[in-house]
C-alpha positions in Angstrom: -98.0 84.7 -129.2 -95.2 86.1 -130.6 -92.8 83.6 -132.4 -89.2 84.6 -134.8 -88.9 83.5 -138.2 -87.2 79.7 -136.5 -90.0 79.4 -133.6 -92.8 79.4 -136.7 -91.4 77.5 -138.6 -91.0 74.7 -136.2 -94.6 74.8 -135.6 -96.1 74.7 -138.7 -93.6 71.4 -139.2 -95.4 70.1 -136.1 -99.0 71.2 -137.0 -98.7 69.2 -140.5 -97.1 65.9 -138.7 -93.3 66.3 -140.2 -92.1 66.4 -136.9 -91.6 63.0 -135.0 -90.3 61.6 -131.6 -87.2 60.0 -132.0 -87.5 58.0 -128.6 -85.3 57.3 -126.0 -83.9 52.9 -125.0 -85.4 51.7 -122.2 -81.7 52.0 -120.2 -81.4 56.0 -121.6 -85.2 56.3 -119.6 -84.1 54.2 -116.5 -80.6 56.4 -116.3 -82.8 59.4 -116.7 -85.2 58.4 -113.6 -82.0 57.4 -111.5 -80.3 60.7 -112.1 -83.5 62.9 -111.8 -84.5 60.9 -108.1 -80.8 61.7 -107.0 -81.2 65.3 -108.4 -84.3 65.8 -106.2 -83.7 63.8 -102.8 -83.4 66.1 -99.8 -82.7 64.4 -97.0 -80.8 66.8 -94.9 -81.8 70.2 -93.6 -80.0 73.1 -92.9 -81.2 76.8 -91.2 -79.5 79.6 -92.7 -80.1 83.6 -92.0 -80.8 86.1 -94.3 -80.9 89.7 -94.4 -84.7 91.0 -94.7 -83.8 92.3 -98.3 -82.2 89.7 -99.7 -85.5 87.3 -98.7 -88.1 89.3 -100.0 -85.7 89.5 -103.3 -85.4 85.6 -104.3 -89.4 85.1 -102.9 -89.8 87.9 -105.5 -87.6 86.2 -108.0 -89.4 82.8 -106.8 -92.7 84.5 -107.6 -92.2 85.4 -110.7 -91.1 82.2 -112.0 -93.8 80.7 -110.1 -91.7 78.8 -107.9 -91.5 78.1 -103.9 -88.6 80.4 -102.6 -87.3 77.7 -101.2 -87.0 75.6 -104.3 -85.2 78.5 -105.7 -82.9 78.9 -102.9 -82.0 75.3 -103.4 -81.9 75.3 -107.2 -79.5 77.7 -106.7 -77.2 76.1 -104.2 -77.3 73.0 -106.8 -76.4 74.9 -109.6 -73.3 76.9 -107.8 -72.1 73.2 -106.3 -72.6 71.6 -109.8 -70.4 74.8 -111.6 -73.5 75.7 -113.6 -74.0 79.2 -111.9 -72.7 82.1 -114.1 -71.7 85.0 -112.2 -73.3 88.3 -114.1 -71.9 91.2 -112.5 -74.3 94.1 -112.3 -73.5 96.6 -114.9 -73.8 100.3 -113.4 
């Protein structure tokens, strides 16, 4: 493994115990829950098409980070509805 200069230095704090979890209230946890249960209900479908090429490209992207396609497809959507997509033009 491979780690910078920062990354190393972190875990040789955490390999000789300096490093300890600051903990979260029990409200902070319970707003946590609530927001990640809203974050991941799916109660409503919807059928969309796509071209050939543009499926086998996010099941290829899904692969690789070892996702459903699906999950991607819909992590995606969240993340464009939630202004947290960053459009990266191709660069020729």
């Amino acid at each position: 493994m491979n780690l910078d200069e920062y990354e190393n230095e972190i875990l040789e704090e955490f390999e000789s115990g300096k490093l300890h979890s600051m903990g979260i209230t029990d409200d902070e946890k319970k707003h946590l829950s609530e927001v990640a249960a809203n974050t991941l209900k799916k109660n409503k479908r919807v059928n969309i098409r796509l071209s050939e090429h543009d499926l086998k490209a996010i099941q290829s992207k899904a692969l690789q980070e070892g996702l459903p396609y699906q999950t991607l497809i819909s992590s995606l959507i969240h993340k464009y509805t939630n202004g947290l997509l960053v459009d990266n033009p191709r660069r020729a």
